[in-house]
Each structure stands twice: as structure tokens, then as C-alpha cells.
C-alpha positions as CSV (number, residue, x, y, z in Angstrom):
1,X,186.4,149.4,135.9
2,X,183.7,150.5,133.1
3,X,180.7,151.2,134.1
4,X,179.1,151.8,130.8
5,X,180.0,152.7,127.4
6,X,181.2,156.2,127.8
7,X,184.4,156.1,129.6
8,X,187.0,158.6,128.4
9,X,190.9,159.1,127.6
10,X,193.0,161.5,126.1
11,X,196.1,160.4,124.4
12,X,199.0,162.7,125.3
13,X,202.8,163.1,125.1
14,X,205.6,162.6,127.0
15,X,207.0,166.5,127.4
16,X,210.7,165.4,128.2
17,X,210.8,163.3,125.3
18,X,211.3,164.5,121.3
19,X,208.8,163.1,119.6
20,X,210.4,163.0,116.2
21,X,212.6,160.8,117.8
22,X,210.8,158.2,119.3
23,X,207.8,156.9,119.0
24,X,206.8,156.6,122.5
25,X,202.9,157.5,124.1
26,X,201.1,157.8,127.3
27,X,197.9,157.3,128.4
28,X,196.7,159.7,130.4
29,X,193.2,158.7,131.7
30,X,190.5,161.3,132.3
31,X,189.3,161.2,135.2
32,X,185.8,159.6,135.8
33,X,184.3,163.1,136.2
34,X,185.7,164.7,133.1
35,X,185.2,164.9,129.6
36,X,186.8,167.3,127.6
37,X,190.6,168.2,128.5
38,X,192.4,171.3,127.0
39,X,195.8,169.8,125.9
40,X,199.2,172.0,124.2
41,X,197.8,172.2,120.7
42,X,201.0,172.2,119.3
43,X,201.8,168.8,120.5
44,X,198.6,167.4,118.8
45,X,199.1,169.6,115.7
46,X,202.5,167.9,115.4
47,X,201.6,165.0,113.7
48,X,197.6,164.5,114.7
49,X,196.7,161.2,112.7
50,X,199.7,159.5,115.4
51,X,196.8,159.3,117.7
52,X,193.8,157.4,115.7
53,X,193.2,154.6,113.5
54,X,192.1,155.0,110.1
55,X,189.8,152.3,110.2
56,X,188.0,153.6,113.2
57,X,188.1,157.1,111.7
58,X,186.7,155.9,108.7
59,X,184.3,153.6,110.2
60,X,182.6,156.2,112.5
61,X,182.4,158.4,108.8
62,X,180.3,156.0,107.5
63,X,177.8,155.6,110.8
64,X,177.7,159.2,111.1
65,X,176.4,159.6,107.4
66,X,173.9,156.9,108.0
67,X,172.7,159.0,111.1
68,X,171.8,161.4,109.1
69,X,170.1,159.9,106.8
70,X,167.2,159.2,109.6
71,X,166.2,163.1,109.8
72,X,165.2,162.2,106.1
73,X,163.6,158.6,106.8
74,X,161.5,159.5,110.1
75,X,160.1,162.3,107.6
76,X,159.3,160.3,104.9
77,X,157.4,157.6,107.1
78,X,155.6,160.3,109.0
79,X,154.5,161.8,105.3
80,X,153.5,158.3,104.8
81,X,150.7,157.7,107.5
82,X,149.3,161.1,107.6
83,X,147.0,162.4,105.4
84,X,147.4,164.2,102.3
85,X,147.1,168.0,103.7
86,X,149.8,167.6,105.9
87,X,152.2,164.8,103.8
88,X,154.4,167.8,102.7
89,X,154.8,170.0,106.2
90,X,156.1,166.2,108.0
91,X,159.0,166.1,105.5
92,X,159.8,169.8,105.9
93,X,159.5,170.1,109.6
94,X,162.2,166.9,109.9
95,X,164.2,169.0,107.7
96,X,164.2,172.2,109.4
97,X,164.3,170.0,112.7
98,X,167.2,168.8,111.7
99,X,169.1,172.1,110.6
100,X,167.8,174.4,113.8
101,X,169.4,171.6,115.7
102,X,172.9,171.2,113.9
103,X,173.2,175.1,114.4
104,X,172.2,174.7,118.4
105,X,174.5,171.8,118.5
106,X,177.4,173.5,117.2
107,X,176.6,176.4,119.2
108,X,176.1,175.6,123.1
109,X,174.4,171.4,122.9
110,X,177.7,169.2,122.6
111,X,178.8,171.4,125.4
112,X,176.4,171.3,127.4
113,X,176.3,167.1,126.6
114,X,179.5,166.3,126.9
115,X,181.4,169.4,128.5
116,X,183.9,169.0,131.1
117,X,181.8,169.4,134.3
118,X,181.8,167.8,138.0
119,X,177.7,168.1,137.9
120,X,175.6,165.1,137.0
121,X,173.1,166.9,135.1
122,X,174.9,169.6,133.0
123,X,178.1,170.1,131.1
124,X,179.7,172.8,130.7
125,X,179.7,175.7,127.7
126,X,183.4,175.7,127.7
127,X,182.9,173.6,124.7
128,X,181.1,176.5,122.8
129,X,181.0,176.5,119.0
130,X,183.1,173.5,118.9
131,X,186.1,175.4,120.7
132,X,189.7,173.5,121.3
133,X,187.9,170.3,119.0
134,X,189.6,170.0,116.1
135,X,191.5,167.3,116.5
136,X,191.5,166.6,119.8
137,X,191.5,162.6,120.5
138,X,188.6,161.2,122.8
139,X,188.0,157.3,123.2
140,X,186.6,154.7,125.6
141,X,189.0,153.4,127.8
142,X,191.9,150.8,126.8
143,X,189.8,151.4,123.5
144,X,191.5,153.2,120.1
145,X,190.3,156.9,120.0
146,X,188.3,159.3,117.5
147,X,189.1,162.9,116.9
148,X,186.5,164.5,119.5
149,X,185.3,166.8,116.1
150,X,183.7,163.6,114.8
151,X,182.4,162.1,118.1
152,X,181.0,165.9,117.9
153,X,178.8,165.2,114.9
154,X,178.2,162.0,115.6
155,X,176.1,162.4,118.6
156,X,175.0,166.1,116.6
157,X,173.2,163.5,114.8
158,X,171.6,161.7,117.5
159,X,170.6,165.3,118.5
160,X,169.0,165.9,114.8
161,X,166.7,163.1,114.5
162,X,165.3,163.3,118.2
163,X,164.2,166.3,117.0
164,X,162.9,165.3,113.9
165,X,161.2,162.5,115.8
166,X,159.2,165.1,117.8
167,X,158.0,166.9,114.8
168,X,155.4,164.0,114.4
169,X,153.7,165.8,116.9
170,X,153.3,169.1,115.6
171,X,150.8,168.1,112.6
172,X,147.2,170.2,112.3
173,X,148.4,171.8,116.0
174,X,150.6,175.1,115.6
175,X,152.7,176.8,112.9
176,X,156.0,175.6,112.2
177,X,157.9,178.6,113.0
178,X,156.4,177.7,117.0
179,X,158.2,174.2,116.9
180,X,161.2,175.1,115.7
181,X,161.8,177.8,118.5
182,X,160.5,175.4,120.8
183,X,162.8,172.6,119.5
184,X,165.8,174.6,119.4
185,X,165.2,175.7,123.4
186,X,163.9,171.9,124.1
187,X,167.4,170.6,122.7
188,X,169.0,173.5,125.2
189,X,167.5,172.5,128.4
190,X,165.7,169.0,127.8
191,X,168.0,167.1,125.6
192,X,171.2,167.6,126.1
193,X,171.2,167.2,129.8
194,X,169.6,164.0,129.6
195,X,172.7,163.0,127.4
196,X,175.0,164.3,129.6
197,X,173.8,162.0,133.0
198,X,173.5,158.9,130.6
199,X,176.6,159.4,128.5
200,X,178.8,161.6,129.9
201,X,181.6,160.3,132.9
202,X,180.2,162.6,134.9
203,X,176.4,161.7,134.7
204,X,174.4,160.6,137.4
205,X,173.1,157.6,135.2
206,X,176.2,156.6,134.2
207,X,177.9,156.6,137.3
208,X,175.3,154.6,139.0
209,X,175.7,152.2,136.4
210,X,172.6,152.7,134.1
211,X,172.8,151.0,130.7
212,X,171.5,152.9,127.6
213,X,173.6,151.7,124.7
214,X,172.3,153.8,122.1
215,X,169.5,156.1,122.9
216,X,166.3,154.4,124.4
217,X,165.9,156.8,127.2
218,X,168.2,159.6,125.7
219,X,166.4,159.5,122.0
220,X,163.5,157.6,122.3
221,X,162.1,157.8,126.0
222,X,162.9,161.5,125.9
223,X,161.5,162.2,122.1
224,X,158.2,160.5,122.9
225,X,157.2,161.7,125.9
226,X,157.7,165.1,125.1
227,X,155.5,164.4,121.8
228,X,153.2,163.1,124.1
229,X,153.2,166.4,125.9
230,X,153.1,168.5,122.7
231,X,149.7,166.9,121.7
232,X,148.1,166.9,125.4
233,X,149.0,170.6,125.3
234,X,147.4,171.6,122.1
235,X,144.4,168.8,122.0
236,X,142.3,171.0,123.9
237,X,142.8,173.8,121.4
238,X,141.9,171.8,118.6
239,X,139.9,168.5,118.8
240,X,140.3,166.1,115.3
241,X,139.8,162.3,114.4
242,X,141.6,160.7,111.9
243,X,138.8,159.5,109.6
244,X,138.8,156.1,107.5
245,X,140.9,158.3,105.0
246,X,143.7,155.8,103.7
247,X,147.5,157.1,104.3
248,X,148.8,159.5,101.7
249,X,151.6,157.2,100.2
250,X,152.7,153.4,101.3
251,X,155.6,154.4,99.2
252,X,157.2,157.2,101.3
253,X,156.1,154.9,104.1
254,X,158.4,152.1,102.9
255,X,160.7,155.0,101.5
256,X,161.0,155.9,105.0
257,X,161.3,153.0,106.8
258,X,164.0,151.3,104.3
259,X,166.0,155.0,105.6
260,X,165.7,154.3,108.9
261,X,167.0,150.6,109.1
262,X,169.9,151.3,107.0
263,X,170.3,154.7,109.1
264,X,169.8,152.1,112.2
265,X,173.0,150.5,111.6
266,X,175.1,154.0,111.7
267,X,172.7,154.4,114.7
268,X,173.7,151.2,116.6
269,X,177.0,150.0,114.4
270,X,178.3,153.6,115.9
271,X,178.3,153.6,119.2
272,X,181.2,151.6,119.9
273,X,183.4,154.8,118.2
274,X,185.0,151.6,116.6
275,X,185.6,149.3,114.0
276,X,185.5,145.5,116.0
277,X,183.4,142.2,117.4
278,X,181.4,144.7,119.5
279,X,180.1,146.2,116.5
280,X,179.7,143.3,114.9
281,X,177.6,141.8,117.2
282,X,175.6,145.4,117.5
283,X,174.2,145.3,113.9
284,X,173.3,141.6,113.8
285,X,171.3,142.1,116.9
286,X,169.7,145.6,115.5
287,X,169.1,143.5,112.2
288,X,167.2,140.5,114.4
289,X,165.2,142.7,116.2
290,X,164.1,144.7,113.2
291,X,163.0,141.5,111.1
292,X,161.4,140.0,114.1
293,X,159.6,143.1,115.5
294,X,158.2,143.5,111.5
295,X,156.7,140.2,111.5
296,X,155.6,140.1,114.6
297,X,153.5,143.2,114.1
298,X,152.0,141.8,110.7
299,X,150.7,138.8,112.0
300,X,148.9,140.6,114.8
301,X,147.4,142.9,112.3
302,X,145.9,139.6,110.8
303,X,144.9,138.0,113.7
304,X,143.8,140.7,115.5
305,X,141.2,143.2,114.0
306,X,141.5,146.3,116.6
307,X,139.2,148.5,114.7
308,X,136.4,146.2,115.9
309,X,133.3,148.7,116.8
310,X,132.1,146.5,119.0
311,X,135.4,147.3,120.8
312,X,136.4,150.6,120.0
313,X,137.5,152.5,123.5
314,X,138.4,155.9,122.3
315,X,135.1,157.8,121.4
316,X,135.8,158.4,118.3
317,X,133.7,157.7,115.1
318,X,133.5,153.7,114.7
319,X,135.3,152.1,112.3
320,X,134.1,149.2,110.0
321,X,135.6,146.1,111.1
322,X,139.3,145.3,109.0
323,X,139.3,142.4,107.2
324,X,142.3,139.9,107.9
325,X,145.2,140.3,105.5
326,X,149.0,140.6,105.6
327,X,149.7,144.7,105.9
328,X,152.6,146.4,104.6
329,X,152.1,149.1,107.0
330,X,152.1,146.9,109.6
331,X,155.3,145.5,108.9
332,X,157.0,148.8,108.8
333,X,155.6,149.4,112.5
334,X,157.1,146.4,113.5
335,X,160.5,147.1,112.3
336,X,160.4,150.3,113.3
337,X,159.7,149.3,117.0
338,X,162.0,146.2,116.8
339,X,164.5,148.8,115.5
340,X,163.8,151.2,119.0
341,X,163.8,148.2,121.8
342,X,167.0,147.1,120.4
343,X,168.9,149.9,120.8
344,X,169.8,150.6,124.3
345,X,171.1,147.0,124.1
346,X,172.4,146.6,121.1
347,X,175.7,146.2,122.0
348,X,175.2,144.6,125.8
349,X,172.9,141.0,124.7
350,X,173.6,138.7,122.8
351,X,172.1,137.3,119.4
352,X,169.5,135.1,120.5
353,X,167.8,137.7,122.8
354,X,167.5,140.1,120.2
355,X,164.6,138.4,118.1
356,X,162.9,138.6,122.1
357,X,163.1,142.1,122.0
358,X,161.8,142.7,118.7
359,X,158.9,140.3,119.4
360,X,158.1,141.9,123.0
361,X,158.7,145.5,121.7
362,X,156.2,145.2,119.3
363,X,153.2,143.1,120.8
364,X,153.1,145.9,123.3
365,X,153.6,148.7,120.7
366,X,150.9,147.1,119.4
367,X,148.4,147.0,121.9
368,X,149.4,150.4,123.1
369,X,148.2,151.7,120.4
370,X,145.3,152.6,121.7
371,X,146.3,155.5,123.9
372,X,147.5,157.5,120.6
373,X,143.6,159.0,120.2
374,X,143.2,160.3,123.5
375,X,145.7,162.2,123.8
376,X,146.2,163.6,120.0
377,X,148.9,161.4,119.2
378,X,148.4,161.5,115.1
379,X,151.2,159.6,114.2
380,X,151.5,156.6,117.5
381,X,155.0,158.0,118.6
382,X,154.1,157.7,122.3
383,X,153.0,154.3,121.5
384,X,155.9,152.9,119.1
385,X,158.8,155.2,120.2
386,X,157.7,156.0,123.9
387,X,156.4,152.0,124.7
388,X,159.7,150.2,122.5
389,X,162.0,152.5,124.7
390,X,160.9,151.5,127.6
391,X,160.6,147.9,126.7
392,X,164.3,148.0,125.2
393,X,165.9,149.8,128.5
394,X,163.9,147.0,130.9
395,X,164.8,144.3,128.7
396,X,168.3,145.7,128.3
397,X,168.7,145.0,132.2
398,X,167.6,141.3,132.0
399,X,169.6,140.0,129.0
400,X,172.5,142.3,129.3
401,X,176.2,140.3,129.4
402,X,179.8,141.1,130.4
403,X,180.9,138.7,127.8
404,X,178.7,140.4,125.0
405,X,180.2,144.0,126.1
406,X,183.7,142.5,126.3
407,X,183.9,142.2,122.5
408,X,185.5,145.3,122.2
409,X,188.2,144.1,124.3
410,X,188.0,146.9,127.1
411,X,184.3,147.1,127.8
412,X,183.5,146.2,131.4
413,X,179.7,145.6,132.5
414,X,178.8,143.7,135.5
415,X,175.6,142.4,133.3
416,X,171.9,141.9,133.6
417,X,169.6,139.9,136.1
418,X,170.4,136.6,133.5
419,X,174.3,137.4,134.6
420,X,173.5,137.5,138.4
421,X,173.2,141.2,138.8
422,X,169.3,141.7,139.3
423,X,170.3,144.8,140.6
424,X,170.6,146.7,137.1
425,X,166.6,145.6,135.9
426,X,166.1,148.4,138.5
427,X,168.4,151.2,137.4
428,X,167.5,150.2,134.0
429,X,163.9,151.5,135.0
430,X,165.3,154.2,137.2
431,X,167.0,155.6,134.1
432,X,164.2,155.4,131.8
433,X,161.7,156.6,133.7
434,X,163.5,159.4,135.3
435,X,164.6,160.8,131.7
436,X,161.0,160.3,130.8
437,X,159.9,162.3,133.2
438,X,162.1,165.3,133.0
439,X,161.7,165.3,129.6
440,X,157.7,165.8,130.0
441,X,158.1,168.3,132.7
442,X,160.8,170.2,130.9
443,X,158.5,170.4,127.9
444,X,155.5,171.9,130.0
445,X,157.8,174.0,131.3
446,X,158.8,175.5,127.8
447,X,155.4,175.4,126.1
448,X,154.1,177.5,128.9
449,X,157.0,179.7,128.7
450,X,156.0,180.0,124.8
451,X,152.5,181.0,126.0
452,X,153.3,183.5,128.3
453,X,156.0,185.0,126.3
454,X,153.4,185.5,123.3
455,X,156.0,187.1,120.6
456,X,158.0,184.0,120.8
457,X,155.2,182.0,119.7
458,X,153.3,182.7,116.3
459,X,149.3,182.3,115.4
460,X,148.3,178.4,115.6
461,X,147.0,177.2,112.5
462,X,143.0,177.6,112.6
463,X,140.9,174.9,112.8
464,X,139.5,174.9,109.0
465,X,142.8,175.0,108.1
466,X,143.9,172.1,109.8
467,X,140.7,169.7,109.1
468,X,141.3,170.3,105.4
469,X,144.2,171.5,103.2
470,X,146.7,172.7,106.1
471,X,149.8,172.2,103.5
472,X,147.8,174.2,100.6
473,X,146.0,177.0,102.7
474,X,149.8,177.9,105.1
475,X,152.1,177.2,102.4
476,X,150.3,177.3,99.1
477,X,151.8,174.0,98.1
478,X,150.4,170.2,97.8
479,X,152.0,167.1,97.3
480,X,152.7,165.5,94.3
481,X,149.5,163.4,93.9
């Protein structure tokens, strides 16, 4: 029986029999412990749409476009909220982010993710540049399959906005040409094992049981944390306040979050590799939490004034008191944290839950807030990304369902505590914070390495540069006003 989402099969031929005679198939199940299987290509190449649907082909298409589109989204928001010298280097970074990591995915990360390999942590670089992929059939079990090439780019995708994600961080701290070493070695060694034990058969995670439907500890526990590292490491370098300066553009703000829930339902709708009630029931729920978390965090914005001075506990220059009115900008943070604590459950709990998570996700998004200052945090993705993760994956363990995952028609969970198994509410929080931590410590590790290894690393950006025009003074450029 299933354990999780990411079970397996490759659909293969019988050899005695002529298949342009018949037309007769096996299944021949992969083995728990194995992924990728090297299989006669001539009996594939003999007819190789026999094996897939067109609807589910088509289907994951579409969600892997929308992926992408959130590269482009988390760029726009984060050009958004931060100020007008660095608008232009957060859309460029998610950019680049997203390029250096479709060449490192290609090269050695889906290997290394999803490689046939009997260790929990790694893969295997068997898989290197997309070798024996082509059209290969990979599915979950007793479900229709995809050619592997497209569950390839799909999760390539995941891959590309994680890192895109991180590039929040890097703003007024260190020269691009630093991050996107550092991303493209952090994807390597940091990322892609931490897919491999949640996704892959032959992951620790997964084999305990662990439920992470769609990235809250793989994406979002993992992305933040290390962004929370980034700015720790560099804060002491380079000490800066955001000022009562208003964000550079609400529009690319909006611009970015309307990106990011459409890209959302590619994110979510996707996971399933298929076209059914699963998926079905996956975007309602990502849809629910979205509009839920949104309002949730705009009418704490109005009841709530956090700026108070009396109340301020950061240190930094006290803020005039804000006066109460509905905020855009608030709204967007909502939906972007409903968005993240739905989506390691997405496809596990049912309807009504979702508008909990949302809710939840965001009050303590929220109110965590207020650790973004201390540690450099610019743009708050330890305290939306980082805090919703790890809301979403605990939640995920209470509300999860066996019915709700049986809506595929082959998924097989032994559900949450609400289903009687209290018993995965502590390998939901084994999971998350076990990624989170390797994540941190893997990105010490490689920002240390940077240091030490001082040609990999370039010149940070000085400290006048950062404070005022960082985008004009590095780049000559500016926004357009």
C-alpha cells in the first residue's frame, strides 16, 4: 500500500508476445526503493503514446507552464515591496535564478532527486543530462503514467522558483554573480536531496510515511530557512532599516501575486501527474485557502496597528502609528501565505479545512512578522514562506484523509490525527523540521565555503551603494518611474 504520493511504475511489454499483434500490457511495479529503470528502448520507441493518456499528458503541459510562470510572479511581488533602488535587481535575480537552475537541473538535480538509488538521502547521477528520459513512462501506482521527460520539467520547475524564492534575500547584501554560484551549488547539495527523501520511493521521509503534498518542506520550509540564513550571514556586514519609504509599485505587487495564484494551480493542480477528482479537489482547496488567508490578513492589518511605537520590539527607528484601513498589500500577504499552508495538503484534506489553513497560516504569518528585522529579512520570507510551511505540514497531519487521497482511485494514506492516526502530526513535524534544518546547515556550510574559497565569490556591494541607488550605481539602470 501507498504511503504517499510518489509511488512509481513502469509500464513494460510482454517480450514473448508481438506487439503489433495484440494489444496486451504488463505492469511491472518498481520496486519501493527505485525510481528510474533502464528499459529496451526499442520496445518503447515502437509505438510510445501506447503507454500515456492524452489528457494527462496534456493536463501536466498546462501545470508545468503555470509553474513557470511563478519565477516571474515571486519577482514581480518582491519588486513590489522593496524599495525603488533595488525594484529592478528582484526581477532579474528571479530570472537568472530561474535559468542557472534549469541548466543544473538538466545537468546533475533531477538525478540526484529522483535517480534510481537504495540511499534515503541521495539519488543517483545515472540520470545525467536527462539520459535514457525521453519517453520513458513513470506514474503513481494503479495510476495512468507521464513520460518521465515531463515529470522532469515539471518538478525542474519546482526547482526554479525555490530558487527564485531565495533571491528575496539577496537585496542590498552581495553581487548577484555571488548568489547565483551559490544557488546553483545550494540546488546541488541542499535542494535536491531534500526532494529525494520526501518524494522519491526511496526517501527516508517518504518511507516513514511523511506527507508533503506539494512542497511545504521541500519548497517552502527549505527556501526560507536558507533565506533566513543568507541575511543572518551577511547582516553583520551591512546593517540597514527599512525606512517609512512606501513600496516601489502596488502594481507589480498585485502583478505578482495575480502570477502566483494562477501559477498556484499548476503548483498544486500538478501534483497528482493527472487529470481526475484528486485534482479537482486540489485546486478548490488551494483556491479556499488563498481567498481565506487574503482576508484574514486584511482585517488584521485594520484591527491591528503593529507599527505602534509604543510597541515597536526591534530597535529600529519608530514608526508613526498606521491608521486603520483596508490594505491591498495586506491582502496579497494573505493570499500568498494561504497559497503556502495549503500546499503540502492540498491534495490529502478536504474542502472545509482548507479555509482553516488559510486563516491559521496567516494569523501566525502575521504575527511573525516581527522576526523579519532582526535578522535582515527585507522582504518577510522567513515569516510568510518559512512560518505558512510549517503551519501547512502540521496542519496537513491533523486534517489529512484517506477518502480525500483516494480520489484518484489508487492513492492510499492511512490519514491524519482527525482519521485516527495521531501518529502522522508527529512525522508531519519530523519532516518539516528536519528539512528545515539541513537546509540551514547546508547553507552555512556553502556560504562559508564561498568565503574561504574567495575567487568564487565576487566584491559585496558597498554599503553607499546599497543604502541608495544599488540598481543605478551596479548596473547603471533604474526602474521605470
Amino acid at each position: 500500500m501507498a504511503t504517499a504520493s510518489q509511488n512509481f511504475i513502469l509500464f513494460t511489454q510482454y517480450p514473448e508476445v508481438d506487439m503489433a499483434k495484440t494489444d496486451k500490457f504488463i505492469f511491472d511495479y518498481i520496486n519501493e526503493r527505485k525510481l528510474n529503470v533502464t528499459t529496451d528502448s526499442d520496445e518503447i520507441g515502437h509505438d510510445p503514446m501506447a503507454w500515456f493518456q492524452g489528457a494527462d499528458v496534456v493536463w501536466m503541459l498546462i501545470c508545468t507552464i503555470l509553474v513557470m510562470l511563478m519565477p516571474a510572479g515571486i519577482g514581480f511581488f518582491y519588486s513590489g515591496i522593496s524599495k525603488r533602488r533595488s525594484a529592478m535587481s528582484m526581477i532579474w535575480i528571479s530570472f537568472l535564478a530561474m535559468s542557472v537552475v534549469g541548466i543544473q537541473w538538466y545537468l546533475v538535480g533531477y538525478g540526484i532527486a529522483f535517480g534510481h538509488s537504495d540511499n534515503p538521502f541521495w539519488g543517483s547521477i545515472a540520470g545525467i543530462a536527462l539520459r535514457d528520459v525521453l519517453t520513458r513512462p513513470v506514474g503513481n501506482q494503479n495510476g495512468p503514467p507521464i513520460p518521465e521527460l515531463l515529470f522532469a520539467l515539471f518538478h525542474g520547475a519546482f526547482a526554479s522558483f525555490t530558487a527564485s524564492l531565495i533571491g528575496g534575500a539577496v537585496v542590498q547584501k552581495f553581487r548577484i554573480v555571488h548568489f547565483l554560484v551559490f544557488i546553483f551549488i545550494w540546488t546541488t547539495f541542499v535542494y535536491a536531496p531534500i526532494a529525494h527523501s520526501t518524494w522519491s520511493p526511496s526517501g527516508w521521509s517518504n518511507k516513514l510515511g511523511a506527507l508533503d503534498y506539494a512542497g511545504g518542506t521541500v519548497v517552502h520550509m527549505s527556501g526560507a530557512c536558507t533565506a533566513a540564513v543568507y541575511s543572518v550571514f551577511f547582516k553583520w556586514r551591512f546593517r540597514f532599516y527599512r525606512d517609512d519609504e512606501n513600496p516601489d509599485n502596488v502594481f507589480h505587487v498585485v502583478l505578482g501575486t495575480t502570477l502566483l495564484w494562477v501559477g498556484w494551480m499548476g503548483f498544486n493542480g500538478g501534483t497528482t501527474l493527472g487529470a481526475n477528482l484528486r485534482t479537482v479537489s486540489a485546486l478548490v482547496s488551494t483556491n479556499l485557502a488563498a481567498c481565506s488567508g487574503g482576508l484574514t490578513w486584511c482585517f488584521l492589518e485594520f484591527f491591528f496597528s503593529k507599527y505602534n511605537p509604543e510597541r515597536d520590539p526591534t530597535g529600529c527607528p519608530k514608526r508613526k502609528p498606521v491608521p486603520r484601513r483596508l490594505s491591498i498589500l495586506a491582502f496579497c500577504n494573505g493570499v500568498i501565505s494561504g497559497l503556502i499552508t495549503i500546499t503540502p495538503a492540498a491534495g490529502y484534506v478536504p474542502l472545509h479545512s482548507a479555509i482553516c489553513f488559510g486563516v491559521v497560516g496567516a494569523v501566525c504569518s502575521n504575527f511573525s512578522e516581527v522576526l523579519s528585522k532582526p535578522i535582515g529579512d527585507i522582504n518577510d520570507i522567513f515569516s510568510i514562506h518559512g512560518v505558512s510551511g510549517f503551519v501547512g505540514m502540521l496542519l496537513t497531519g491533523v486534517f489529512a484523509r484517506d477518502d480525500i487521497a483516494r480520489l484518484d482511485g489508487y492513492t492510499n494514506i492511512p490519514g491524519g490525527g482527525l482519521n485516527g492516526n495521531g501518529r502522522q502530526i508527529a512525522l508531519q513535524l519530523l519532516d518539516a523540521v528536519v528539512g528545515g534544518l539541513y537546509a540551514a546547515v547546508g547553507t552555512l556550510v556553502i556560504l562559508i565555503f564561498m568565503e574561504v574559497v574567495r575567487y568564487i565569490a565576487t566584491r559585496r556591494i558597498k554599503p553607499v551603494e546599497a543604502i541608495f541607488d544599488g540598481d543605478q550605481i551596479v548596473r547603471r539602470e533604474l526602474p521605470v518611474v
